[in-house]
TIMI-2910 file (N, C-alpha, C, CB; in pm, 1 decimal, decimal comma, always signed):
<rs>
+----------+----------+----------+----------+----------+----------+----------+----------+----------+----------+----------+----------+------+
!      n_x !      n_y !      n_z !     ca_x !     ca_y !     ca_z !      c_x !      c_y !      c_z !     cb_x !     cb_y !     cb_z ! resn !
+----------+----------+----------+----------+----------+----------+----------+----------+----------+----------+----------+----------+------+
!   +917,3 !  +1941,9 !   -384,8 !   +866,3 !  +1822,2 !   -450,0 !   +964,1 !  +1705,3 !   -432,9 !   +840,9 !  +1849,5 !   -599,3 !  Unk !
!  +1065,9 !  +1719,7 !   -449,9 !  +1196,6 !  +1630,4 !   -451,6 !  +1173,5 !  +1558,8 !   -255,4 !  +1386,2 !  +1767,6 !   -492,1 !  Unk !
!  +1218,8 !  +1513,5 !   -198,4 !  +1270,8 !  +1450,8 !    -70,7 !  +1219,6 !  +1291,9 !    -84,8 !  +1204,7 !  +1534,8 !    +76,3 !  Unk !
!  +1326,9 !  +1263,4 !    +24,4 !  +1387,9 !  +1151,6 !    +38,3 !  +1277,9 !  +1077,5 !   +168,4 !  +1560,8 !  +1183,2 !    +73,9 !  Unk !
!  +1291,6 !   +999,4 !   +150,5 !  +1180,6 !   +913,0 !   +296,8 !  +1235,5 !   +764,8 !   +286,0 !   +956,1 !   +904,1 !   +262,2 !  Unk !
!  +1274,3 !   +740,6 !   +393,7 !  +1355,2 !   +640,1 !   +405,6 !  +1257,0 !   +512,4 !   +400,1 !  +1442,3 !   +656,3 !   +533,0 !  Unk !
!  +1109,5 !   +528,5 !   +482,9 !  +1044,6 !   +431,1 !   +493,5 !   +938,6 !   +369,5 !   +329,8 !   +968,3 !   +477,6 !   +624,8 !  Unk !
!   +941,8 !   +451,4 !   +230,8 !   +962,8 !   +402,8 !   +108,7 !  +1082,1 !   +344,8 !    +29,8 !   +929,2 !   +481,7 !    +55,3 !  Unk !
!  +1184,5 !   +421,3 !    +30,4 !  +1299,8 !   +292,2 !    -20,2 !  +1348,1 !   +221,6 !    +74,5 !  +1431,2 !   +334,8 !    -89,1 !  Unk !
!  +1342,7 !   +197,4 !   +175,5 !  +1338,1 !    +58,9 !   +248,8 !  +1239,5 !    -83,4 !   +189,2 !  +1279,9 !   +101,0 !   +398,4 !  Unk !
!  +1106,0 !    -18,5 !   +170,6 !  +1051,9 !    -76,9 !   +110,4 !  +1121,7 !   -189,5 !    -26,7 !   +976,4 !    +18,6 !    +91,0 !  Unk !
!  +1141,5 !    -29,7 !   -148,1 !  +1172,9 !    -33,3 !   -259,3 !  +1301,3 !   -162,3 !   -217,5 !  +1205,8 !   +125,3 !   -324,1 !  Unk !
!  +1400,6 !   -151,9 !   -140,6 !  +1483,4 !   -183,4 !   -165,3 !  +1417,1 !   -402,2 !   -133,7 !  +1603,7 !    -77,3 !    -78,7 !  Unk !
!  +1385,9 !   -383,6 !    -42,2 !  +1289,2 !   -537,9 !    +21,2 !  +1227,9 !   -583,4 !    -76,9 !  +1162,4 !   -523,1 !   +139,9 !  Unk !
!  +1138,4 !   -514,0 !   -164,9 !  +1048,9 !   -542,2 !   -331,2 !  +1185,4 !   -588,2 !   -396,2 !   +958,2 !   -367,1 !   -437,0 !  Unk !
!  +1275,0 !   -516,1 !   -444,7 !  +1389,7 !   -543,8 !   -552,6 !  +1459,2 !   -697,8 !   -490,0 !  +1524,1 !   -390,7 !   -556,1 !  Unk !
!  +1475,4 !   -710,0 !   -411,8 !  +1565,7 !   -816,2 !   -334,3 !  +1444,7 !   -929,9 !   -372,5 !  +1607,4 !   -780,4 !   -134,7 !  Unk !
!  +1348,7 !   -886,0 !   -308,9 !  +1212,6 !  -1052,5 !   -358,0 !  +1216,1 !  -1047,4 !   -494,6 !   +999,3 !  -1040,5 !   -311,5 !  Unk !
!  +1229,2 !   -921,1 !   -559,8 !  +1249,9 !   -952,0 !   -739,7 !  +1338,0 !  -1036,9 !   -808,3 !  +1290,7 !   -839,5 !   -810,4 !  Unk !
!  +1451,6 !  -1007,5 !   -770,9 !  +1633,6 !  -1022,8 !   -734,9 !  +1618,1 !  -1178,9 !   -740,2 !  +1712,2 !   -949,4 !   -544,7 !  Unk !
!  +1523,3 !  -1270,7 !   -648,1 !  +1511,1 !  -1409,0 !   -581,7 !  +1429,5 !  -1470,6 !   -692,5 !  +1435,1 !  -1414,8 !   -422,7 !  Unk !
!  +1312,0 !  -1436,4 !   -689,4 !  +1214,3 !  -1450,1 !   -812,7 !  +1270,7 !  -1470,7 !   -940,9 !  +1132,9 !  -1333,2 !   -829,8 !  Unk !
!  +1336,1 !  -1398,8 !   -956,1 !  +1421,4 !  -1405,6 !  -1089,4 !  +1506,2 !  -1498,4 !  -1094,5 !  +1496,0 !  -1296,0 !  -1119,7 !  Unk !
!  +1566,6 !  -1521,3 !   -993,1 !  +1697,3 !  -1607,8 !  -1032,5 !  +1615,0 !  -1782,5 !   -956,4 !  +1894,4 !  -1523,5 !   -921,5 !  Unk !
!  +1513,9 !  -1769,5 !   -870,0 !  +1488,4 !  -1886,9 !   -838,6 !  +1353,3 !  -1958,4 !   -893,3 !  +1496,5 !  -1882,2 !   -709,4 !  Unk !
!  +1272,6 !  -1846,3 !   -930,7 !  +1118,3 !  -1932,9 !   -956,1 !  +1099,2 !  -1956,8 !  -1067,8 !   +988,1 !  -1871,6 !   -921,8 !  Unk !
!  +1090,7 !  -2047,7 !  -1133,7 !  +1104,9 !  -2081,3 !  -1283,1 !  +1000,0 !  -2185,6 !  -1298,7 !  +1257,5 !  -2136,5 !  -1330,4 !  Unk !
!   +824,9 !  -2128,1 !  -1246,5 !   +714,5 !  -2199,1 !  -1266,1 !   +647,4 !  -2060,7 !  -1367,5 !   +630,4 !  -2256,6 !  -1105,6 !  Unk !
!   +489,3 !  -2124,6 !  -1367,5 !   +457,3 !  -2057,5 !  -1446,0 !   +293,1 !  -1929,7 !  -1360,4 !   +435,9 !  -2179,6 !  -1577,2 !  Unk !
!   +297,4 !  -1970,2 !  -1231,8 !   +258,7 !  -1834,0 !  -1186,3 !   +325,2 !  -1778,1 !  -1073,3 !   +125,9 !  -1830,0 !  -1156,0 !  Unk !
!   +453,0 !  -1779,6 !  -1012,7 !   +465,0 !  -1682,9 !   -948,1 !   +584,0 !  -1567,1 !   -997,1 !   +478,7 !  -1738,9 !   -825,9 !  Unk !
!   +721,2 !  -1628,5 !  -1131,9 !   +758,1 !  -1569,8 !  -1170,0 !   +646,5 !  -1446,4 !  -1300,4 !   +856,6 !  -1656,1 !  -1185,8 !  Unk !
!   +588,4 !  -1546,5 !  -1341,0 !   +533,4 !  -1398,2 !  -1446,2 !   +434,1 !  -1322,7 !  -1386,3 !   +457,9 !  -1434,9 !  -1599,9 !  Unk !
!   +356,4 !  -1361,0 !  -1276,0 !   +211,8 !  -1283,8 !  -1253,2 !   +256,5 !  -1226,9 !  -1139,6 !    +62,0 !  -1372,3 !  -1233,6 !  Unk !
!   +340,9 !  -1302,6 !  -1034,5 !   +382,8 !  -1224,8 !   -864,1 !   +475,5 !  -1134,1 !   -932,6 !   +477,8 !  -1338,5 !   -710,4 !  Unk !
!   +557,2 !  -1170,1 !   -995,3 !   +672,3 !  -1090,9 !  -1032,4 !   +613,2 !   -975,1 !  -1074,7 !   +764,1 !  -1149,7 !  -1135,6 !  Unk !
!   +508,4 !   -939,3 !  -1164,3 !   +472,8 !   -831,1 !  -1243,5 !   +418,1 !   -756,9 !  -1117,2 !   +368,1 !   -861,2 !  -1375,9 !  Unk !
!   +336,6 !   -819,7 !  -1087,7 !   +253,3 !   -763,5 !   -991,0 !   +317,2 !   -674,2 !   -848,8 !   +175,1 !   -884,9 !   -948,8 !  Unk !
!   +380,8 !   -734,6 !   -802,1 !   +522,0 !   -645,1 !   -730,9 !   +597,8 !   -562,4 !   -825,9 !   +645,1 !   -748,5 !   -667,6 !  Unk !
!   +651,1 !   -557,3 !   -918,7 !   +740,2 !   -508,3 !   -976,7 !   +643,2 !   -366,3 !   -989,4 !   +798,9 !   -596,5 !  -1104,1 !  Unk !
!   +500,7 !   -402,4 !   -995,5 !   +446,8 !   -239,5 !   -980,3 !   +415,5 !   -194,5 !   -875,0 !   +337,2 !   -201,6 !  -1044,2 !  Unk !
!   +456,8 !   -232,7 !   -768,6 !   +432,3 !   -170,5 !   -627,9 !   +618,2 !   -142,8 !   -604,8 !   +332,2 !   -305,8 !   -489,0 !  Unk !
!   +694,7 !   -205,2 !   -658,8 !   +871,3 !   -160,6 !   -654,4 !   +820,8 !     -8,0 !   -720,1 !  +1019,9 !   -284,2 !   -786,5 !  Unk !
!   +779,5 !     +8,2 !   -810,6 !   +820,6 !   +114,5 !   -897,1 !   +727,2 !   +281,3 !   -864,7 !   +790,2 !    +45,5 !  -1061,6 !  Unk !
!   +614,3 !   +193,5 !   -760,0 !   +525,2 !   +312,9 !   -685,2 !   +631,1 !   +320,7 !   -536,1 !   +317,0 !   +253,0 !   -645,5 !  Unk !
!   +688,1 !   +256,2 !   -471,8 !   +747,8 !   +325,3 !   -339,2 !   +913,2 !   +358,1 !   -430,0 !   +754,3 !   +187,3 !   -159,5 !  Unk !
!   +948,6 !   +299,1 !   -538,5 !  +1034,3 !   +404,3 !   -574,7 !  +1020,9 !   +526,1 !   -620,3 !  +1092,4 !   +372,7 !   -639,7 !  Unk !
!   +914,8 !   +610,9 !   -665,3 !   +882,6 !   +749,0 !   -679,1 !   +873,9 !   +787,3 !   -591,2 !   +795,3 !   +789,6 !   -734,1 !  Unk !
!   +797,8 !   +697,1 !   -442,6 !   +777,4 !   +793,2 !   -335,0 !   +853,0 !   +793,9 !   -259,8 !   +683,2 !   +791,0 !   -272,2 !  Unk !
!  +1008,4 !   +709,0 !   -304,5 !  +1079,1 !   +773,6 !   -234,3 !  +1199,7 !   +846,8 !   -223,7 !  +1079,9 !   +725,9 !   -184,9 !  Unk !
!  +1187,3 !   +930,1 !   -367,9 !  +1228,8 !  +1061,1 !   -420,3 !  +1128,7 !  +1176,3 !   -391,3 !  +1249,2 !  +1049,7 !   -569,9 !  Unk !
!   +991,7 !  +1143,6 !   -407,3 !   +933,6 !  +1214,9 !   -474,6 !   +789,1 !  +1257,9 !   -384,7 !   +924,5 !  +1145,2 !   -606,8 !  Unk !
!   +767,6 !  +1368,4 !   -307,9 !   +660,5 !  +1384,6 !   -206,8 !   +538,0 !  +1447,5 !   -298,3 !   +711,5 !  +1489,0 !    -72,2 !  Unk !
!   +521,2 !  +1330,5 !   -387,7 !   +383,6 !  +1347,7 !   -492,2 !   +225,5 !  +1289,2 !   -459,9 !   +423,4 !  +1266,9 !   -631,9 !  Unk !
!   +145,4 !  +1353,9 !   -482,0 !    +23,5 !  +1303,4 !   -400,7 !    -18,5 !  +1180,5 !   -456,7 !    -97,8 !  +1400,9 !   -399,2 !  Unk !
!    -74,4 !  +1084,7 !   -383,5 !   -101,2 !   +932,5 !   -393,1 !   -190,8 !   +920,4 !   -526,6 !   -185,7 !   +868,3 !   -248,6 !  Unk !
!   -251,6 !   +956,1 !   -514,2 !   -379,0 !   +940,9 !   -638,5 !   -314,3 !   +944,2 !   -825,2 !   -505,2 !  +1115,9 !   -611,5 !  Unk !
!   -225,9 !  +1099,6 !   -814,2 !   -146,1 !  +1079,6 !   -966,1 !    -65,8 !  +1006,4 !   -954,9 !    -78,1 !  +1184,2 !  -1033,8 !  Unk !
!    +69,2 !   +970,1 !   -857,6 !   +115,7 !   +865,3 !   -864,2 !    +94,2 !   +724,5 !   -921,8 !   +123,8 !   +865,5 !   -785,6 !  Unk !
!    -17,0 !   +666,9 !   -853,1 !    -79,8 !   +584,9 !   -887,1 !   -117,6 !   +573,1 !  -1012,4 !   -152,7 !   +583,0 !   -824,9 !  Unk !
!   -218,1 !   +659,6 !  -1054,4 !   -197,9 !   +686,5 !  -1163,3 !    -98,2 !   +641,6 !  -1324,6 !   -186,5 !   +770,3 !  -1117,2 !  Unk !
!    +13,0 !   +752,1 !  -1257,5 !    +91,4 !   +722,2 !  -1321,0 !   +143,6 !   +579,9 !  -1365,0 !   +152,7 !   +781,3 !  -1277,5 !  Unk !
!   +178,4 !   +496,3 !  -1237,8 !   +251,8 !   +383,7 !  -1204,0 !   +159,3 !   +286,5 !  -1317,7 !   +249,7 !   +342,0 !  -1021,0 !  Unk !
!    +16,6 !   +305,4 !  -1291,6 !    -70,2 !   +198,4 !  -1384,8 !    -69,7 !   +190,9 !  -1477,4 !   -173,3 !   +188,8 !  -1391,7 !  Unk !
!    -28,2 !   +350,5 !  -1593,7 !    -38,5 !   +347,2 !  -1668,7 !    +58,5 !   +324,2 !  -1734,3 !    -88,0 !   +404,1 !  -1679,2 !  Unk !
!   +171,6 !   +315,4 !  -1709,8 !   +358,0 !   +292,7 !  -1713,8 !   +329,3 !   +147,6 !  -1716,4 !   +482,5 !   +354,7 !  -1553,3 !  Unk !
!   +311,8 !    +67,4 !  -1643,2 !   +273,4 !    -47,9 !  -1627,4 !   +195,1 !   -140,0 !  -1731,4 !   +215,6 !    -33,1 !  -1530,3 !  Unk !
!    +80,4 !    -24,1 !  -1747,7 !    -39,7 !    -73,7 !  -1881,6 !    +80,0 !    -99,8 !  -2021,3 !   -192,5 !   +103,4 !  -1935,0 !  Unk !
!   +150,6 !    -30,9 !  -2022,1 !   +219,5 !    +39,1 !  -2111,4 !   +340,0 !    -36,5 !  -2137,9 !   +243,7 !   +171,6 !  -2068,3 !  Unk !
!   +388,3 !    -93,2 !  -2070,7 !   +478,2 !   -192,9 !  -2063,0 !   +417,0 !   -361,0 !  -2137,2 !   +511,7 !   -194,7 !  -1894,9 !  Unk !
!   +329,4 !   -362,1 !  -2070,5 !   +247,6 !   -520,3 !  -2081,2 !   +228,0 !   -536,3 !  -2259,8 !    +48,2 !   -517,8 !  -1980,2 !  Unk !
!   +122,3 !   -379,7 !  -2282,8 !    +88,7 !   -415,4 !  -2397,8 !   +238,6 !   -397,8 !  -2491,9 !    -42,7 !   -326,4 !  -2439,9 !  Unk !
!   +315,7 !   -365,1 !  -2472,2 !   +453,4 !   -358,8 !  -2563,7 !   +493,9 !   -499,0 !  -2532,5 !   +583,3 !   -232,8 !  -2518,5 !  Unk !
!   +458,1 !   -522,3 !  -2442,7 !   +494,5 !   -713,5 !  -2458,1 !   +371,7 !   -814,2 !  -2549,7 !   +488,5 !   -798,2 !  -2259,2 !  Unk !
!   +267,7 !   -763,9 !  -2522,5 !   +170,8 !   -847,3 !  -2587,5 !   +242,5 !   -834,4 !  -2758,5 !    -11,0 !   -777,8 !  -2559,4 !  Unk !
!   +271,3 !   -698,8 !  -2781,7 !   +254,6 !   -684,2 !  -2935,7 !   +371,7 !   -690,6 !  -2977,5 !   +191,2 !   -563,2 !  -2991,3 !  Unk !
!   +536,7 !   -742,5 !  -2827,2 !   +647,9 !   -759,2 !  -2936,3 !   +744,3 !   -685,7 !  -2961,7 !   +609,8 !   -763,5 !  -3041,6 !  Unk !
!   +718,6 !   -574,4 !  -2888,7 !   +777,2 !   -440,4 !  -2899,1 !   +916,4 !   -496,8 !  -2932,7 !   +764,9 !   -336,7 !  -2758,9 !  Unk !
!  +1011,2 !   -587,3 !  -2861,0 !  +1115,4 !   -604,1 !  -2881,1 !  +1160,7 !   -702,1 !  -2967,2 !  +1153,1 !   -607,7 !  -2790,9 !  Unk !
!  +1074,7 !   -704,3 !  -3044,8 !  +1092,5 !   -791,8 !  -3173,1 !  +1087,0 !   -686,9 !  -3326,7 !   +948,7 !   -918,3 !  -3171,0 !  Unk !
!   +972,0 !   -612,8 !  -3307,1 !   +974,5 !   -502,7 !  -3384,2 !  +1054,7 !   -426,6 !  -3398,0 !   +907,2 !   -445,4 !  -3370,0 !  Unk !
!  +1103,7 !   -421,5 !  -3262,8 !  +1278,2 !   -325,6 !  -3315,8 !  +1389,6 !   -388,8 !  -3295,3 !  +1325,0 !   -181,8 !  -3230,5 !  Unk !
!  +1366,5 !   -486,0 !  -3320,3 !  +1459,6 !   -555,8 !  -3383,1 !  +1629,8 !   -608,2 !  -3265,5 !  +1487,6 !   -440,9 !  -3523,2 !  Unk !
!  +1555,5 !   -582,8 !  -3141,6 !  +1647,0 !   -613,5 !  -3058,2 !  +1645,2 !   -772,2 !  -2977,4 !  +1637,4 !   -501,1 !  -2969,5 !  Unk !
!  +1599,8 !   -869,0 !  -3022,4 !  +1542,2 !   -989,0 !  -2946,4 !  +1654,5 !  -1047,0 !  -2975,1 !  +1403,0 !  -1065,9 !  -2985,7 !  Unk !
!  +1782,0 !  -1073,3 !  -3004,2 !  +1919,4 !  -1083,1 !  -2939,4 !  +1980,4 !  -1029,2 !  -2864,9 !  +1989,0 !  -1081,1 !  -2989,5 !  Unk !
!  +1945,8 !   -931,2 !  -2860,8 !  +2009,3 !   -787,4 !  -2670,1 !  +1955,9 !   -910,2 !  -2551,7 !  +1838,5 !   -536,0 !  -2625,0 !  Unk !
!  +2054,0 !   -904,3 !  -2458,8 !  +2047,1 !   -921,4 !  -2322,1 !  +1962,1 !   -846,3 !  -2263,9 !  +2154,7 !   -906,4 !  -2264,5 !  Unk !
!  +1969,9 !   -781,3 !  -2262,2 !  +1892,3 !   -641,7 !  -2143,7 !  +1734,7 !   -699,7 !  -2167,9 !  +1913,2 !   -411,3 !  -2217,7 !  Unk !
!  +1659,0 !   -632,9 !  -2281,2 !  +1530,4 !   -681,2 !  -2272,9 !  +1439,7 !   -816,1 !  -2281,7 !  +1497,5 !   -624,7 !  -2339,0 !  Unk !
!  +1560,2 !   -896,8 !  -2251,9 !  +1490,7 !  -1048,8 !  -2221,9 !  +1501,9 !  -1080,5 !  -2096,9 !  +1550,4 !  -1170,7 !  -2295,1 !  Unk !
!  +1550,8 !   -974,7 !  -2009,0 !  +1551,4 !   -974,3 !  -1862,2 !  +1397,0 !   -982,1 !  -1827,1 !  +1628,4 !   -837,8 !  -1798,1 !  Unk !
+----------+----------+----------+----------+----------+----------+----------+----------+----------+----------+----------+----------+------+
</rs>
């Protein structure tokens, strides 16, 4: 289950670097929040696959729902509710 494939984190690594840029350069209001998200879930599907020789379909899967899962913890605040919205880290 485990192996390595270079032609997914090559990928992964090309996604993180346009993230990397995005972040530090686009400071409008659709390509940092909507491109950004929107890649950031295709970073996080060729980073499983490229640990991980898991079949496409649960992957996917997975990735959407990790994703779903993320958003709505932003809609509702998550990091306000616990009380961390002075931390660095999750205002990244």
């Amino acid at each position: 289950m485990l192996s390595f494939n270079f032609k997914y984190f090559s990928l992964t690594i090309l996604l993180l670097i346009t993230e990397i840029i995005i972040a530090t350069w686009a400071h409008d209001a659709l390509i940092r929040p909507y491109g950004g998200d929107f890649l950031v879930v295709i970073l996080v599907y060729c980073l499983i696959k490229s640990f991980m020789d898991s079949p496409v379909s649960p992957t996917i899967i997975g990735v959407l729902l990790f994703s779903y899962l993320v958003e709505i913890s932003q809609y509702f605040h998550l990091v306000n509710l616990l009380g961390l919205e002075n931390s660095k880290l999750p205002a990244l």
